[in-house]
MARMARSE-26958 format. One line per field, with one value per residue (C-alpha): residue number from 1; y, x, z. Coordinates in steps of 0.5 Angstrom, whole numbers. Each point is the difference from the previous one (the first is absolute). Example, Ala and Ser with C-alpha at 12.3 -4.5 7.8 and 13.67 -1.06 7.14 Angstrom:
2
nr	c(1 | 2)
py	c(-9 | 7)
px	c(25 | 2)
pz	c(16 | -2)
***
This chain:
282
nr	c(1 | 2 | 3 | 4 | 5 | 6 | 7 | 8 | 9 | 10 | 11 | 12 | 13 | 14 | 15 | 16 | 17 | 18 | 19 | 20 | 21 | 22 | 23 | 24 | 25 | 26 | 27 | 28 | 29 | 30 | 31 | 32 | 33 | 34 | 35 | 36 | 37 | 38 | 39 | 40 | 41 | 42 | 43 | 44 | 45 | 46 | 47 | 48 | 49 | 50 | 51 | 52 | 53 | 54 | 55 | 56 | 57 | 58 | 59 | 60 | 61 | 62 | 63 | 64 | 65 | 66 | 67 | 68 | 69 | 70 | 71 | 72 | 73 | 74 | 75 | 76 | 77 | 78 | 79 | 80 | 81 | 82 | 83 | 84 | 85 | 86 | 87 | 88 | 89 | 90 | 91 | 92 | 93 | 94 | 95 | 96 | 97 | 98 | 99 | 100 | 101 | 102 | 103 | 104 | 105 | 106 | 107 | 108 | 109 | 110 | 111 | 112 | 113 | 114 | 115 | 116 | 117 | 118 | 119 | 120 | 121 | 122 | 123 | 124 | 125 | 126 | 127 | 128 | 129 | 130 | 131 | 132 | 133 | 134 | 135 | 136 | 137 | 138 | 139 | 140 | 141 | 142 | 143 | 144 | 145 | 146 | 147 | 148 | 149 | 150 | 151 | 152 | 153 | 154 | 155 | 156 | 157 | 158 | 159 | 160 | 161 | 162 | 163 | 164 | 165 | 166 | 167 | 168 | 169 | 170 | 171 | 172 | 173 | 174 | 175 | 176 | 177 | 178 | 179 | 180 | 181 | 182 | 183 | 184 | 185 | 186 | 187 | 188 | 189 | 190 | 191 | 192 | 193 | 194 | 195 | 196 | 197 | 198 | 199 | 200 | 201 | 202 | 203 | 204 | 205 | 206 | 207 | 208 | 209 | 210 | 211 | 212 | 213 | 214 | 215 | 216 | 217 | 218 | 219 | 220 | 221 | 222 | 223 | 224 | 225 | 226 | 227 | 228 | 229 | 230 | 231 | 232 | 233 | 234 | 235 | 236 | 237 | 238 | 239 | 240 | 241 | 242 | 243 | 244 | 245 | 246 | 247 | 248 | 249 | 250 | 251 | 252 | 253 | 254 | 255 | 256 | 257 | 258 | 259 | 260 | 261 | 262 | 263 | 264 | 265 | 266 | 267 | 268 | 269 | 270 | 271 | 272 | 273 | 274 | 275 | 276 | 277 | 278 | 279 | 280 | 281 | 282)
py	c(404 | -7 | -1 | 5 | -4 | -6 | 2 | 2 | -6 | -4 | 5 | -1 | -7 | 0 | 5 | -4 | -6 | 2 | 2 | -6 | -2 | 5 | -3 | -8 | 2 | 3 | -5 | -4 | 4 | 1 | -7 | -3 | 5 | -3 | -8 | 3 | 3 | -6 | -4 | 4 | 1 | -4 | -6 | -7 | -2 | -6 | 3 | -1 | 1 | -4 | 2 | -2 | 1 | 3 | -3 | 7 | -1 | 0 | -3 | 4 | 1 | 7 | 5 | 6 | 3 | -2 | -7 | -2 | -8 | -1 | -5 | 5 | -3 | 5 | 0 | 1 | -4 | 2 | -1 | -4 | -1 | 4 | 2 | 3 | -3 | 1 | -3 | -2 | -5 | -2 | -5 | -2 | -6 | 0 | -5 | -1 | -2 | -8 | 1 | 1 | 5 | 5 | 5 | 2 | 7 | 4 | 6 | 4 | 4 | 8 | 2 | -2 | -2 | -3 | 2 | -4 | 2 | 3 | -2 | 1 | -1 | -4 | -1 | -5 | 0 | -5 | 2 | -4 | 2 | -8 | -3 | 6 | -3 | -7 | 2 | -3 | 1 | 0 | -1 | 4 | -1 | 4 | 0 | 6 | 1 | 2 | 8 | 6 | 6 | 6 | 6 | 4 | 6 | 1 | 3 | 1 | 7 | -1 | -3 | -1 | -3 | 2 | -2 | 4 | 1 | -5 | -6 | 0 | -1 | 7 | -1 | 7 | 1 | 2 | -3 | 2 | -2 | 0 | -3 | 3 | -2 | 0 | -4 | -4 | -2 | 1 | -5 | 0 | -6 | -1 | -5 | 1 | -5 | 0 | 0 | -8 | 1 | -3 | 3 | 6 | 2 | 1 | 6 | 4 | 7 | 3 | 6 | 7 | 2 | -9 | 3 | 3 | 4 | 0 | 3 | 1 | -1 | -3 | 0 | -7 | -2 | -8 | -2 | -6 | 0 | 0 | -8 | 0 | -5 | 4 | -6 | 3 | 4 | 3 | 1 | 1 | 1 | 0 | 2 | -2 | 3 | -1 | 2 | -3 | 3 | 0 | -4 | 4 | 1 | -6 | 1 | -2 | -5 | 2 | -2 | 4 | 5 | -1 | -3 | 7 | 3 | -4 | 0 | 8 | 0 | -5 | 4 | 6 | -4 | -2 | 7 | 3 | -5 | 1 | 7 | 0 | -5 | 5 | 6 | -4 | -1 | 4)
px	c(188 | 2 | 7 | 3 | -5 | 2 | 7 | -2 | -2 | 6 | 5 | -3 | 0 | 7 | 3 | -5 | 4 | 6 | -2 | -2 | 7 | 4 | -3 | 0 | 9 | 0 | -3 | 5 | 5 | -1 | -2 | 7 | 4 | -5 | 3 | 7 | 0 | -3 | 5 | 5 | -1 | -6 | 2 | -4 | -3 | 5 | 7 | 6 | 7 | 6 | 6 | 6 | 7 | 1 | 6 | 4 | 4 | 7 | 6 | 7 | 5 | 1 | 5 | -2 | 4 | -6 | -2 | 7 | 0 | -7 | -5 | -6 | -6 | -4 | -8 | -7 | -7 | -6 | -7 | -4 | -6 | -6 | 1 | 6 | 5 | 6 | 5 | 3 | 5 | 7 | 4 | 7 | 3 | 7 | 4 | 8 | 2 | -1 | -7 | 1 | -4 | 5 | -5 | -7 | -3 | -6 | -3 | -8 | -2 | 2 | -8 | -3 | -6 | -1 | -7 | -2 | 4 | 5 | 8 | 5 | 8 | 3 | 8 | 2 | 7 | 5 | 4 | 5 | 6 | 4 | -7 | -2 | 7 | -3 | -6 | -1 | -7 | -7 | -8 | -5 | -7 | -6 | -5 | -6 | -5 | -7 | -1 | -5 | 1 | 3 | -4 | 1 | 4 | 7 | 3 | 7 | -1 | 6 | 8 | 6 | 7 | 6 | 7 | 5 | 8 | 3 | -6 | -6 | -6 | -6 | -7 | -4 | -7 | -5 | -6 | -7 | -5 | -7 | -3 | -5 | 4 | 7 | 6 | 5 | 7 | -1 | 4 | 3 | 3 | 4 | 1 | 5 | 2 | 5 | -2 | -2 | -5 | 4 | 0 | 7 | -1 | -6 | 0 | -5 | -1 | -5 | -2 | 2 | -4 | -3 | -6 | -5 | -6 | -6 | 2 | 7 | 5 | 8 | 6 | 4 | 6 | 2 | 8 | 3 | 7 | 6 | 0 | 8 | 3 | -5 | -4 | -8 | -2 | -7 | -6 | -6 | -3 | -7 | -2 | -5 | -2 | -3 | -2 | -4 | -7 | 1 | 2 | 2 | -4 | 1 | 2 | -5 | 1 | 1 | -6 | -3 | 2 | -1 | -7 | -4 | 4 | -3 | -6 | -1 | 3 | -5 | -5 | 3 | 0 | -9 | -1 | 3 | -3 | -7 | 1 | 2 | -6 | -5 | 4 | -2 | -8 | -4)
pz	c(123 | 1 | -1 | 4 | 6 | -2 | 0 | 7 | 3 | -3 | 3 | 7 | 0 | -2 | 5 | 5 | -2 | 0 | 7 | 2 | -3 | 4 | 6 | -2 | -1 | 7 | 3 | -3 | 2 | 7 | 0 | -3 | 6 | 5 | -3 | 0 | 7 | 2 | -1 | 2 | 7 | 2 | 4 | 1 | 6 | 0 | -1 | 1 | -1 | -3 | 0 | -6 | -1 | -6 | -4 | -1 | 7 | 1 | 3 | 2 | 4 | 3 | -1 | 4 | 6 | 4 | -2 | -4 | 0 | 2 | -5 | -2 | -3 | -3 | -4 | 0 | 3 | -4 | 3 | -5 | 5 | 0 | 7 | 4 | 4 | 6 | 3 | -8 | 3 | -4 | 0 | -3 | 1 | -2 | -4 | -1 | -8 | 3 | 2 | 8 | 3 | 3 | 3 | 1 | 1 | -1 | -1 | -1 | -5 | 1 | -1 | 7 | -5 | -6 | -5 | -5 | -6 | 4 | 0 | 5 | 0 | 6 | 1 | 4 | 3 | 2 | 6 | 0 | -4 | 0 | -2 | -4 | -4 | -1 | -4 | -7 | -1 | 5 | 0 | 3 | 3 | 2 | 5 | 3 | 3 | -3 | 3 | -1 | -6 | 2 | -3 | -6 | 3 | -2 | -7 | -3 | -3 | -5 | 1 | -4 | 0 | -1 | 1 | 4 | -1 | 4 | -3 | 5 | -3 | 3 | -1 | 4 | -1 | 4 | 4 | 1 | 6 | -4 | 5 | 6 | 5 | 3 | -3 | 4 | -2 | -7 | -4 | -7 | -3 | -7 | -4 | -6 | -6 | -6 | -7 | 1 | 5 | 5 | 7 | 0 | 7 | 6 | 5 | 4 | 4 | 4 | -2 | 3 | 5 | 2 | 1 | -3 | 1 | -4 | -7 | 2 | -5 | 1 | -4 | 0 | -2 | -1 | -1 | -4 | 3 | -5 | -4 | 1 | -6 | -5 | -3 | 4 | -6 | 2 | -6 | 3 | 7 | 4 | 6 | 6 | 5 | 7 | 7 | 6 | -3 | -7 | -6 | -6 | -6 | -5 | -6 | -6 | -5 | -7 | -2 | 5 | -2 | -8 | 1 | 2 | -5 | -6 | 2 | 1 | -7 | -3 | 3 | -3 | -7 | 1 | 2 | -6 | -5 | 3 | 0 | -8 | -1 | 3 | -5 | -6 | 2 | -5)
***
Protein backbone atom coordinates (compact mmCIF):
# COMPACT_ATOMS: atom_id res chain seq x y z
CA UNK A 1 0.00 0.00 0.00
CA UNK A 2 2.93 2.42 0.11
CA UNK A 3 3.48 3.29 -3.49
CA UNK A 4 0.00 4.44 -4.46
CA UNK A 5 0.76 6.69 -0.92
CA UNK A 6 3.93 7.83 -1.68
CA UNK A 7 2.96 8.55 -5.47
CA UNK A 8 0.20 10.79 -3.33
CA UNK A 9 2.40 12.73 -1.82
CA UNK A 10 4.72 13.42 -4.79
CA UNK A 11 1.79 14.70 -6.90
CA UNK A 12 0.60 17.03 -4.26
CA UNK A 13 3.82 18.37 -3.56
CA UNK A 14 4.19 18.84 -7.52
CA UNK A 15 0.59 20.51 -8.03
CA UNK A 16 1.74 22.73 -4.96
CA UNK A 17 4.64 23.92 -6.76
CA UNK A 18 3.46 24.37 -9.64
CA UNK A 19 0.98 26.53 -7.82
CA UNK A 20 3.68 28.26 -6.10
CA UNK A 21 4.83 28.67 -9.72
CA UNK A 22 1.96 30.10 -11.27
CA UNK A 23 1.64 32.56 -8.71
CA UNK A 24 5.60 33.48 -8.58
CA UNK A 25 4.96 34.24 -12.86
CA UNK A 26 1.85 36.63 -11.94
CA UNK A 27 3.72 38.46 -9.55
CA UNK A 28 6.20 38.87 -12.04
CA UNK A 29 3.97 39.56 -14.58
CA UNK A 30 1.62 42.24 -12.91
CA UNK A 31 4.87 43.43 -11.53
CA UNK A 32 6.70 44.02 -15.02
CA UNK A 33 3.22 45.88 -16.56
CA UNK A 34 3.45 48.06 -13.13
CA UNK A 35 7.38 49.05 -14.39
CA UNK A 36 6.36 49.41 -18.01
CA UNK A 37 3.11 51.79 -16.91
CA UNK A 38 5.58 53.58 -14.76
CA UNK A 39 7.45 54.64 -17.10
CA UNK A 40 5.32 55.91 -19.42
CA UNK A 41 3.11 58.04 -17.54
CA UNK A 42 4.68 58.76 -14.33
CA UNK A 43 6.06 62.16 -14.35
CA UNK A 44 9.16 63.10 -11.88
CA UNK A 45 8.65 65.91 -9.29
CA UNK A 46 11.53 67.81 -10.87
CA UNK A 47 10.08 67.79 -14.81
CA UNK A 48 10.34 69.76 -17.41
CA UNK A 49 10.24 70.25 -20.81
CA UNK A 50 12.36 70.87 -23.75
CA UNK A 51 11.81 71.52 -26.94
CA UNK A 52 13.73 70.48 -30.17
CA UNK A 53 13.46 71.32 -33.72
CA UNK A 54 13.36 68.33 -35.55
CA UNK A 55 15.81 68.31 -38.47
CA UNK A 56 13.06 67.22 -41.31
CA UNK A 57 12.00 70.73 -42.08
CA UNK A 58 11.52 72.50 -45.32
CA UNK A 59 11.91 75.50 -47.07
CA UNK A 60 9.75 76.59 -50.23
CA UNK A 61 8.52 78.95 -52.07
CA UNK A 62 4.49 78.84 -52.54
CA UNK A 63 2.59 78.20 -55.42
CA UNK A 64 -0.66 78.01 -54.33
CA UNK A 65 -3.55 80.54 -55.56
CA UNK A 66 -3.85 81.93 -51.95
CA UNK A 67 -0.12 82.12 -50.91
CA UNK A 68 1.67 82.29 -54.43
CA UNK A 69 4.96 84.01 -54.05
CA UNK A 70 5.49 83.60 -50.52
CA UNK A 71 8.57 81.72 -48.77
CA UNK A 72 6.81 78.89 -46.26
CA UNK A 73 9.16 77.12 -43.75
CA UNK A 74 7.27 74.02 -42.63
CA UNK A 75 8.20 71.12 -39.63
CA UNK A 76 8.15 69.74 -36.45
CA UNK A 77 8.96 70.55 -32.63
CA UNK A 78 8.99 67.38 -30.47
CA UNK A 79 9.02 67.87 -26.39
CA UNK A 80 12.03 65.83 -25.25
CA UNK A 81 11.59 66.90 -21.30
CA UNK A 82 9.54 65.05 -18.89
CA UNK A 83 7.16 68.05 -18.60
CA UNK A 84 4.71 69.85 -20.75
CA UNK A 85 5.11 73.07 -22.45
CA UNK A 86 3.14 76.05 -24.23
CA UNK A 87 3.87 79.00 -25.86
CA UNK A 88 6.50 76.83 -28.39
CA UNK A 89 7.91 79.87 -30.26
CA UNK A 90 9.88 79.68 -33.82
CA UNK A 91 12.02 81.74 -35.40
CA UNK A 92 13.29 82.10 -38.68
CA UNK A 93 15.91 84.26 -39.69
CA UNK A 94 16.28 84.59 -43.35
CA UNK A 95 19.33 85.06 -45.55
CA UNK A 96 20.20 85.87 -49.07
CA UNK A 97 22.95 83.54 -51.25
CA UNK A 98 25.44 86.35 -49.52
CA UNK A 99 24.72 85.93 -46.25
CA UNK A 100 22.72 88.95 -45.65
CA UNK A 101 19.91 88.64 -43.63
CA UNK A 102 16.61 89.38 -45.86
CA UNK A 103 14.08 88.85 -43.47
CA UNK A 104 12.65 87.35 -40.03
CA UNK A 105 9.31 85.86 -39.06
CA UNK A 106 7.95 83.35 -36.57
CA UNK A 107 5.47 81.22 -36.03
CA UNK A 108 4.21 78.88 -32.61
CA UNK A 109 3.41 75.39 -32.86
CA UNK A 110 -0.08 74.20 -33.95
CA UNK A 111 -0.74 72.20 -30.46
CA UNK A 112 -1.50 74.92 -28.20
CA UNK A 113 0.24 72.25 -25.83
CA UNK A 114 3.29 70.11 -26.01
CA UNK A 115 3.31 66.64 -23.75
CA UNK A 116 6.49 64.85 -23.29
CA UNK A 117 6.97 62.79 -26.05
CA UNK A 118 4.46 64.66 -28.41
CA UNK A 119 5.29 66.39 -31.55
CA UNK A 120 3.58 69.20 -33.29
CA UNK A 121 3.96 70.85 -36.81
CA UNK A 122 4.42 74.43 -37.12
CA UNK A 123 4.67 76.70 -40.51
CA UNK A 124 6.09 79.74 -40.95
CA UNK A 125 5.12 82.31 -43.40
CA UNK A 126 7.34 84.93 -45.04
CA UNK A 127 4.41 87.79 -45.97
CA UNK A 128 6.57 89.48 -48.28
CA UNK A 129 6.71 88.37 -51.68
CA UNK A 130 9.69 90.98 -53.02
CA UNK A 131 11.93 89.60 -49.90
CA UNK A 132 10.35 86.14 -50.12
CA UNK A 133 12.18 86.20 -53.93
CA UNK A 134 15.38 87.10 -52.12
CA UNK A 135 15.74 84.00 -49.92
CA UNK A 136 18.66 81.47 -50.25
CA UNK A 137 18.61 79.99 -47.38
CA UNK A 138 17.44 80.30 -43.23
CA UNK A 139 17.84 79.24 -39.52
CA UNK A 140 15.33 78.62 -36.92
CA UNK A 141 15.46 78.97 -33.32
CA UNK A 142 12.83 77.91 -30.31
CA UNK A 143 12.01 79.33 -27.28
CA UNK A 144 8.63 77.82 -24.54
CA UNK A 145 7.78 78.22 -21.75
CA UNK A 146 7.25 75.45 -18.82
CA UNK A 147 3.25 74.64 -18.35
CA UNK A 148 0.61 71.83 -16.95
CA UNK A 149 -0.46 68.70 -18.81
CA UNK A 150 -3.57 68.37 -20.04
CA UNK A 151 -5.73 65.29 -19.07
CA UNK A 152 -5.95 62.32 -21.10
CA UNK A 153 -9.33 62.98 -22.94
CA UNK A 154 -9.68 62.83 -26.56
CA UNK A 155 -8.97 59.83 -29.06
CA UNK A 156 -9.22 59.40 -32.87
CA UNK A 157 -11.24 56.50 -33.62
CA UNK A 158 -10.07 55.74 -37.09
CA UNK A 159 -8.87 57.96 -40.49
CA UNK A 160 -7.71 57.80 -43.65
CA UNK A 161 -6.11 59.63 -46.78
CA UNK A 162 -7.06 59.92 -50.31
CA UNK A 163 -6.10 62.12 -52.76
CA UNK A 164 -9.04 63.73 -55.16
CA UNK A 165 -9.49 64.35 -58.94
CA UNK A 166 -7.79 67.73 -59.17
CA UNK A 167 -4.45 66.55 -56.71
CA UNK A 168 -5.81 67.71 -53.16
CA UNK A 169 -4.76 65.68 -50.34
CA UNK A 170 -8.18 64.42 -47.81
CA UNK A 171 -7.58 63.14 -44.69
CA UNK A 172 -11.52 62.22 -42.87
CA UNK A 173 -11.86 60.47 -39.48
CA UNK A 174 -13.53 60.83 -36.71
CA UNK A 175 -13.09 62.02 -33.18
CA UNK A 176 -14.22 60.74 -29.94
CA UNK A 177 -14.56 62.93 -26.61
CA UNK A 178 -13.84 59.94 -23.81
CA UNK A 179 -13.32 62.27 -21.12
CA UNK A 180 -16.14 63.08 -18.47
CA UNK A 181 -16.58 66.61 -19.31
CA UNK A 182 -17.22 68.93 -22.23
CA UNK A 183 -14.54 69.39 -25.03
CA UNK A 184 -13.81 72.83 -26.66
CA UNK A 185 -12.59 73.50 -29.88
CA UNK A 186 -11.16 70.37 -30.40
CA UNK A 187 -8.32 70.44 -32.95
CA UNK A 188 -6.84 68.00 -35.03
CA UNK A 189 -3.41 68.81 -36.80
CA UNK A 190 -1.54 66.88 -39.65
CA UNK A 191 1.81 66.42 -40.40
CA UNK A 192 2.92 64.59 -43.89
CA UNK A 193 5.97 63.62 -44.98
CA UNK A 194 7.73 62.07 -48.53
CA UNK A 195 9.11 58.72 -48.73
CA UNK A 196 12.64 60.69 -46.63
CA UNK A 197 10.91 61.50 -43.57
CA UNK A 198 11.06 65.05 -44.74
CA UNK A 199 8.07 67.32 -43.69
CA UNK A 200 5.63 67.32 -47.30
CA UNK A 201 2.91 69.55 -45.98
CA UNK A 202 1.05 70.59 -42.39
CA UNK A 203 -2.68 71.27 -42.32
CA UNK A 204 -5.14 71.48 -39.10
CA UNK A 205 -9.01 71.21 -38.92
CA UNK A 206 -11.26 71.22 -36.15
CA UNK A 207 -13.91 68.78 -35.70
CA UNK A 208 -17.50 69.05 -36.86
CA UNK A 209 -19.34 70.03 -34.27
CA UNK A 210 -15.92 72.11 -32.03
CA UNK A 211 -17.39 71.13 -29.23
CA UNK A 212 -18.24 68.06 -27.71
CA UNK A 213 -20.04 66.50 -24.98
CA UNK A 214 -18.80 63.89 -23.05
CA UNK A 215 -18.63 60.71 -25.04
CA UNK A 216 -19.76 62.30 -27.92
CA UNK A 217 -18.09 61.55 -31.35
CA UNK A 218 -17.15 64.12 -34.20
CA UNK A 219 -16.39 63.53 -37.78
CA UNK A 220 -13.40 65.63 -39.34
CA UNK A 221 -12.04 66.35 -42.35
CA UNK A 222 -8.01 68.07 -42.71
CA UNK A 223 -6.96 69.29 -46.52
CA UNK A 224 -3.48 69.55 -48.10
CA UNK A 225 -3.94 72.10 -51.11
CA UNK A 226 -2.89 70.90 -54.38
CA UNK A 227 1.18 71.09 -54.76
CA UNK A 228 1.01 72.95 -58.25
CA UNK A 229 4.50 71.99 -60.01
CA UNK A 230 4.18 68.14 -59.05
CA UNK A 231 7.47 67.72 -56.80
CA UNK A 232 5.30 67.07 -53.15
CA UNK A 233 5.15 63.46 -53.10
CA UNK A 234 3.34 62.48 -49.79
CA UNK A 235 3.88 58.78 -48.20
CA UNK A 236 3.03 58.73 -44.89
CA UNK A 237 1.13 61.05 -42.38
CA UNK A 238 0.18 61.38 -38.38
CA UNK A 239 -2.26 63.09 -36.63
CA UNK A 240 -2.51 64.83 -33.21
CA UNK A 241 -5.29 65.99 -31.64
CA UNK A 242 -6.17 68.81 -28.91
CA UNK A 243 -8.62 70.93 -26.99
CA UNK A 244 -8.57 73.34 -24.20
CA UNK A 245 -9.25 70.37 -21.65
CA UNK A 246 -7.96 67.42 -23.22
CA UNK A 247 -4.63 66.24 -24.83
CA UNK A 248 -5.12 63.15 -26.99
CA UNK A 249 -4.12 59.56 -26.15
CA UNK A 250 -0.37 59.13 -26.72
CA UNK A 251 0.73 56.63 -29.19
CA UNK A 252 2.96 53.85 -27.54
CA UNK A 253 6.41 52.96 -28.46
CA UNK A 254 7.04 49.83 -30.16
CA UNK A 255 8.67 48.44 -27.46
CA UNK A 256 5.72 49.19 -25.45
CA UNK A 257 3.56 47.39 -26.98
CA UNK A 258 5.93 44.11 -27.91
CA UNK A 259 6.99 44.02 -24.09
CA UNK A 260 3.61 42.77 -22.55
CA UNK A 261 3.41 40.63 -25.36
CA UNK A 262 6.78 38.79 -24.75
CA UNK A 263 6.43 38.21 -21.28
CA UNK A 264 2.43 36.64 -21.70
CA UNK A 265 4.16 34.20 -23.86
CA UNK A 266 7.11 33.63 -21.59
CA UNK A 267 4.39 32.91 -18.98
CA UNK A 268 2.57 30.57 -21.49
CA UNK A 269 5.80 28.77 -22.20
CA UNK A 270 6.68 28.27 -17.94
CA UNK A 271 3.05 26.93 -17.48
CA UNK A 272 3.29 24.79 -20.19
CA UNK A 273 6.72 23.02 -18.94
CA UNK A 274 5.64 22.82 -15.39
CA UNK A 275 2.28 21.29 -16.63
CA UNK A 276 4.02 18.49 -18.77
CA UNK A 277 6.93 18.24 -15.86
CA UNK A 278 4.08 17.32 -13.22
CA UNK A 279 2.22 14.79 -16.12
CA UNK A 280 5.46 12.97 -15.96
CA UNK A 281 5.52 12.38 -11.74
CA UNK A 282 4.74 8.62 -11.36
Amino acid sequence: MSPPLVRFKADRRQNTACAESETVLKKIFLMSMLLLLSTQFLVPVDAAGQAVILNNHTGYIDLTRLYRGLYHVIGEVQNTGDGALWLVKITATFYDSAGAVVATDFTFTMLWILHPGQKSPFDILLSDIAQSAKVDHYELEISYEQYESLPVGLEILSHSKYEDSIGYIHVVGEIKNIGDRDAHMVFIAATFYDSSGKVAGVAYTFSHPANLTAGQKAPFEVLLEKDPVGKRVVATYVLEAQSEEYNIIPELPLATLILPIAILLAVAVLRVRLLYKRNRVV
